[in-house]
N, C-alpha and C positions, 0 to 999 in steps of 0.2 A: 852208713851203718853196715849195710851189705858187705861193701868193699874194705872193711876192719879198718877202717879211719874213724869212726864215730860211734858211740856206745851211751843207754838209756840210763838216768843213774837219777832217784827222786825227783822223777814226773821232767827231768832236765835231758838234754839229749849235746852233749858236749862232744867238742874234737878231740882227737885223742893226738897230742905232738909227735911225743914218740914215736908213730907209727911212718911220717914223712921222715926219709932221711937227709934230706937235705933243706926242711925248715930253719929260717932264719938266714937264707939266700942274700936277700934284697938288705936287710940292714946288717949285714956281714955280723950277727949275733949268733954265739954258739949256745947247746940246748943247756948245757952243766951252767954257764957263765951266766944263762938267766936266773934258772934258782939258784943257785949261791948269791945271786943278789937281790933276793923278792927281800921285803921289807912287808908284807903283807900278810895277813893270816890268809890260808888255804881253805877254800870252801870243803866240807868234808863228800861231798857228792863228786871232788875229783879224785879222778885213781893219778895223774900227777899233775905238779904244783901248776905247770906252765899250760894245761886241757883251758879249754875255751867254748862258750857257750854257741850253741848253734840254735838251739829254741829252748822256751824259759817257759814256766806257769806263770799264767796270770791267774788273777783274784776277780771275782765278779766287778770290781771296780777299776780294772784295769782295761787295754784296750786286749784285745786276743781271738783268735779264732779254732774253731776245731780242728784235730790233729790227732792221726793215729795215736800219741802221746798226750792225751788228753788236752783242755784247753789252753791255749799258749800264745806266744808270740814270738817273732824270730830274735836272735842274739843280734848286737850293733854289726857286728862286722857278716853277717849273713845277709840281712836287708842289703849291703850293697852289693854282694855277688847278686843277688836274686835282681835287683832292678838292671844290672849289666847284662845278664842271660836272657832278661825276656823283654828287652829292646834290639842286643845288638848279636845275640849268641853269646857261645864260649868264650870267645878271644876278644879283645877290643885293639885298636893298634894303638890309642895311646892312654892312658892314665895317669892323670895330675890331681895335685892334690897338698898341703903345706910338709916341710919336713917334718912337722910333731905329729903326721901320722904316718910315716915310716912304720914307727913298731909302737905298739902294735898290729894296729888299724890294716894298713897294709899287707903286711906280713901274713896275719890270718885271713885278710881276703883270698890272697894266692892260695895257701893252704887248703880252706875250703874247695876251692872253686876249681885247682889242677886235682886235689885228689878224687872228687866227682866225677871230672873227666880223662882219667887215665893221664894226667901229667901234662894233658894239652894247659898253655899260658892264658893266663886271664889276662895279658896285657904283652905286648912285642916292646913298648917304650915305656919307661917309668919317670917323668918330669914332676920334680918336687920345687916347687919355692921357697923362699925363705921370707920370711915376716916382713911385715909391714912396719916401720919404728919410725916415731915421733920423735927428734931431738933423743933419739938413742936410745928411746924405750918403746919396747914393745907398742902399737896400737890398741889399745883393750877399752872397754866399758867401765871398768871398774879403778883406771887410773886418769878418764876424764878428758884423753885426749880422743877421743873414739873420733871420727867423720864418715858420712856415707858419699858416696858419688852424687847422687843426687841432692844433698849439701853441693858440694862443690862445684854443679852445675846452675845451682841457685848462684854462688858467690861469682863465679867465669861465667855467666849466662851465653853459651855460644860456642863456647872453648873448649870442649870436651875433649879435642882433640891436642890442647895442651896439656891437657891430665894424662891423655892414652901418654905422648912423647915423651913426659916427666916420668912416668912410670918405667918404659921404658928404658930409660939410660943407665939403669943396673941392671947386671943378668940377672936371669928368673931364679937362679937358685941361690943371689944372694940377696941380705937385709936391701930394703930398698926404704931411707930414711925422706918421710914423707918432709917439705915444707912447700907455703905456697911460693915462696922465693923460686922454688924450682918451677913450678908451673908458668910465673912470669916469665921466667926465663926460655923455657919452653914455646912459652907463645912469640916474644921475640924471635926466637928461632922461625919459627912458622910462619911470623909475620916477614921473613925474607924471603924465606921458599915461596910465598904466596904471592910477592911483587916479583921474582925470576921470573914465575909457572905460567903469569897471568895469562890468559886467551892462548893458553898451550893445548894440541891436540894431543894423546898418546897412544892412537889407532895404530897400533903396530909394533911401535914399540919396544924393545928387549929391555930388561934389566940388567945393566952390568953386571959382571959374572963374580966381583969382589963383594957386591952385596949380599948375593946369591950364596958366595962359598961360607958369608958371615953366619947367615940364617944356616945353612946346613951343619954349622959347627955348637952345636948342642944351642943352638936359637942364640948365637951369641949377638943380641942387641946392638950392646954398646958398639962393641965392633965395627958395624953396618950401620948404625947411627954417623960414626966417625967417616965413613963412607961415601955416605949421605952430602955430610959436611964439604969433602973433599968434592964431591959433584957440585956443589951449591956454587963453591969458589969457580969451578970450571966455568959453570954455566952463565957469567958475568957475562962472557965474550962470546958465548959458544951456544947456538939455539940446538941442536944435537943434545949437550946436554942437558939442557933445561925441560928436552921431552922424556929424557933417562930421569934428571930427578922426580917430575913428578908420576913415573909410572912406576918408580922407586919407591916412592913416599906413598905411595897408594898400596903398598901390602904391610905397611905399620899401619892403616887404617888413616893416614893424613893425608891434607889436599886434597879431600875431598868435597870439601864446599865450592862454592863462585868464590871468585874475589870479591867481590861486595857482600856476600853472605858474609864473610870471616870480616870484614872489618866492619860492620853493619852494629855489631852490639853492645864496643866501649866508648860511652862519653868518657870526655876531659874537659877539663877549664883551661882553656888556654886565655893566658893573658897576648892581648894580641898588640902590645905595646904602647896604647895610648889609655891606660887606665883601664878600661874598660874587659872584666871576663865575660865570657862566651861560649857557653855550652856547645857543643857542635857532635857531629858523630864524625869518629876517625874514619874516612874512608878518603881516598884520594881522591880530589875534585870534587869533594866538598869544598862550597862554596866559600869558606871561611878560611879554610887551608888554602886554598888556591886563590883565592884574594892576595893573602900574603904572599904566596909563592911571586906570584908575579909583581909585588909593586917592590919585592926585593929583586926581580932579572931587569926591570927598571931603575932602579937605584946603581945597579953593579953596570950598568947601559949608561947612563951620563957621571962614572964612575961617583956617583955617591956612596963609598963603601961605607963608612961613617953607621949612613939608615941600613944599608944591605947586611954587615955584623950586626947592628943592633936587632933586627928581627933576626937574625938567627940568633940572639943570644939568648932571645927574649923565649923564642919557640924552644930552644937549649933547658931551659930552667924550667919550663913546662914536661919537659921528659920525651919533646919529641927535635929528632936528630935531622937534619936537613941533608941530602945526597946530590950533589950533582954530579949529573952523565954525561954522555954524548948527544941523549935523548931528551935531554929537558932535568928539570930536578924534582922528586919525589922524598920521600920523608920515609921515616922507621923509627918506634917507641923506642929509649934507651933503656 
């Protein structure tokens, strides 16, 4: 109010736009171009259309506290300058937050918050996302496709870390179309990096400099996800790389479990070729999987390939893929 940005107008205490010249920065919106498009009736307590509430009267049944300006409460986009200034200061270095609060929501944070402090930035980086959509619709409450994380933790009990990887593989500022398809697949993924990584140290460490240039290029995921990939394929042959990927995949938040933590928490039915199913948990060397492993390097041993394809075929149509290496033969969900 002091600083002729804000003026008292029935028990209300509003921004005044006008007086910023260069409001409407951040979503490249001019001041003329908003009112000529309100669609809205104009509260008559503004002196113009586009003023913005900064504290509001409340009603004894409202929530409010006292105020030079009698009993009140703060306006939406004021509560968040105020809870950033009296945690972190004036400035914050980053601010995220979805694109549907670009403008307003954002817009008038800054406003607020640079004209209080003589122009200093409420924020150095401004990272917006873009929605979350279901089969190409929006996620909402009210069109029934709504999920929490913790849903999803319930459904992947263990896998959270196929959620985080799924999530990632679109950039943060675009739609990122939820299915669980993607999260299996994700864990897939993770279930290779997790047989590379296994009993890998990564005390010391560097992370390739292409992962690094990915992340510093406005957080471009995918990019460095693809990266990743490219490390994964290296690191067949290559124990160097295999301590680069997982000290890679530890700043996406993966690979952070044991190997037996990560395969520890999905049963399957494996039909184990003689009628008979068998609950088992997937980890390698269990006893069930490794049963078979070896009565098939026995069978491929007195060239019985006949039984040796048939348990792979059998394991095959159960969803799990048979690998052999140099080192022996391990398995991965298809």
């Amino acid at each position: 109010i002091d600083k002729g940005h804000a003026y008292i107008q029935d028990g209300h205490v509003l921004f005044s736009v006008p007086s910023m010249a260069d409001y409407g920065e951040l979503s490249g919106r001019k001041l003329n171009e908003m009112i000529a498009g309100a669609r809205v009736d104009v509260a008559s307590y503004k002196k113009d259309a586009a003023d913005f509430i900064l504290w509001k009267p409340s009603t004894d049944e409202q929530p409010g506290w006292d105020s030079p300006w009698g009993r009140g409460r703060p306006g939406w986009h004021l509560e968040c300058s105020c809870m950033i200034e009296d945690n972190f200061g004036p400035t914050i270095d980053i601010h995220g937050g979805g694109l549907d609060l670009i403008f307003p929501h954002h817009e008038n944070e800054i406003a607020q918050s640079r004209c209080a402090h003589d122009g200093a930035p409420l924020a150095n980086y401004w990272m917006h996302n873009g929605y979350l959509t279901v089969d190409g619709e929006k996620m909402s409450k009210s069109l029934g496709n709504f999920v929490t994380v913790h849903d999803l933790l319930e459904e992947f009990p263990g896998k959270g870390e196929a959620i985080r990887l799924c999530l990632l593989t679109a950039h943060y500022r675009q739609p990122v179309d939820f299915s669980r398809d993607g999260i299996r697949q994700a864990q897939k993924q993770l279930d290779r990096w997790y047989r590379l990584t296994k009993d890998v140290e990564t005390d010391g460490v560097e992370v390739p400099e292409p992962i690094l240039d990915a992340l510093r290029d406005d957080l471009n995921t995918p990019k460095a996800i693809a990266e990743l990939n490219s490390l994964a394929k290296k690191a067949v042959n290559d124990d160097t790389a295999k301590k680069q990927l997982k000290a890679a995949a530890n700043l996406f938040g993966v690979l952070e479990q044991s190997y037996d933590e990560w395969f520890r928490n999905t049963d399957l039915k494996l039909n184990v070729g003689i009628g008979i199913s068998v609950e088992v948990e997937v980890i390698y060397g269990t006893p069930h999987i490794k049963q078979l492993i070896k009565e098939r390097a026995e069978a491929k041993k007195n060239k019985d390939f006949t039984r040796a394809d048939e348990i792979r075929n059998d394991l095959a149509e159960q969803g799990i893929a048979l690998l052999d290496g140099p080192d022996g033969t391990t398995w991965e969900r298809k």
